[in-house]
N, C-alpha and C positions, 0 to 999 in steps of 0.2 A: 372367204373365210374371215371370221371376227375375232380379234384378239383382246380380250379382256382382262385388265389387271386390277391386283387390290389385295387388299388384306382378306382374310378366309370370312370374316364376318362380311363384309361387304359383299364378296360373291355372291354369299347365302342369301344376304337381302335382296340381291340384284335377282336369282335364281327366284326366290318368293315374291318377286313383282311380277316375272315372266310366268311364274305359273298363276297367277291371281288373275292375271290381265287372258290368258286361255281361256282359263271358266268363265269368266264374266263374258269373252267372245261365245264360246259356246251357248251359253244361259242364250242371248241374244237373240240368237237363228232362231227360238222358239217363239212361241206367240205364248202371250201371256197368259193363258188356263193351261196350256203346257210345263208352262214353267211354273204354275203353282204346285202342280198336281208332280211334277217331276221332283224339287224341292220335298213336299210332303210327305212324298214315298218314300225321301232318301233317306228319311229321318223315322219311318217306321209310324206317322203319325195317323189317328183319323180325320175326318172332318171338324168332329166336335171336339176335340184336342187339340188343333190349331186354333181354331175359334178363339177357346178357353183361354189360350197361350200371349191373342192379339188384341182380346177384348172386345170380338165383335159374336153374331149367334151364326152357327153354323147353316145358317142357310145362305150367309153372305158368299160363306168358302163355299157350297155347292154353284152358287150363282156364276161367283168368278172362275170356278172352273170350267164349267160349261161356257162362258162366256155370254150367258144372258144379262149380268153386269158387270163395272169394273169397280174397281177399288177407290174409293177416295185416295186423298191426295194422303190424309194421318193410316190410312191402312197399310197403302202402298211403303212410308214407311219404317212402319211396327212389321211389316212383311220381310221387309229386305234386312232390321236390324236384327228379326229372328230369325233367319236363314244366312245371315250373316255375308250378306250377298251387296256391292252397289245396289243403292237405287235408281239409278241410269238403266241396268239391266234387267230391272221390271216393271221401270218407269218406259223404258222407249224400247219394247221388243219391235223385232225385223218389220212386223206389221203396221208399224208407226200407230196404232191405237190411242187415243186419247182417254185421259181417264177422268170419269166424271163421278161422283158422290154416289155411292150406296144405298138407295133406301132402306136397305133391310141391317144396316152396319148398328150396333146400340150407340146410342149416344151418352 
């Protein structure tokens, strides 16, 4: 058992680390067209609305979900800062994938 002391503001933030640092474990175990397409759902979005959202054409986000390409390094992220997610946990999913430049990303 762990005994934690502090003022009630502090818990909270200490409580808000521990839950920020679960999702981003969770996010993790997925492989990366997983976690785009899990992210995008959650948010109610399409393809061509994410796109619009990161400034690339939706056939990027079809690509990277399927996993016939990955994301550049600026997509990856415009990805994580619109899902509000680290970039560590869609930069290095479980699969350890490397992510190399878009062709189909607008420049």
């Amino acid at each position: 058992m762990i005994y934690i002391s502090g003022t009630p503001e502090e818990l909270a933030v200490f409580i808000q680390l521990l839950t920020e640092s679960e999702r981003s474990r969770s996010r993790s175990n997925q492989s990366l067209p997983d976690q785009l397409i899990s992210e995008r759902r959650k948010k109610s979005m399409t393809q061509q609305q994410l796109a619009d959202a990161i400034g690339v054409c939706r056939s990027a986000i079809a690509n990277w979900e399927t996993g016939q390409q990955t994301p550049s390094t600026k997509a990856l992220i415009a990805l994580a800062n619109f899902f509000g997610c680290p970039l560590d946990a869609l930069a290095n999913p479980a699969t350890g994938t490397q992510h190399n430049d878009s062709e189909t990303e607008r420049r």
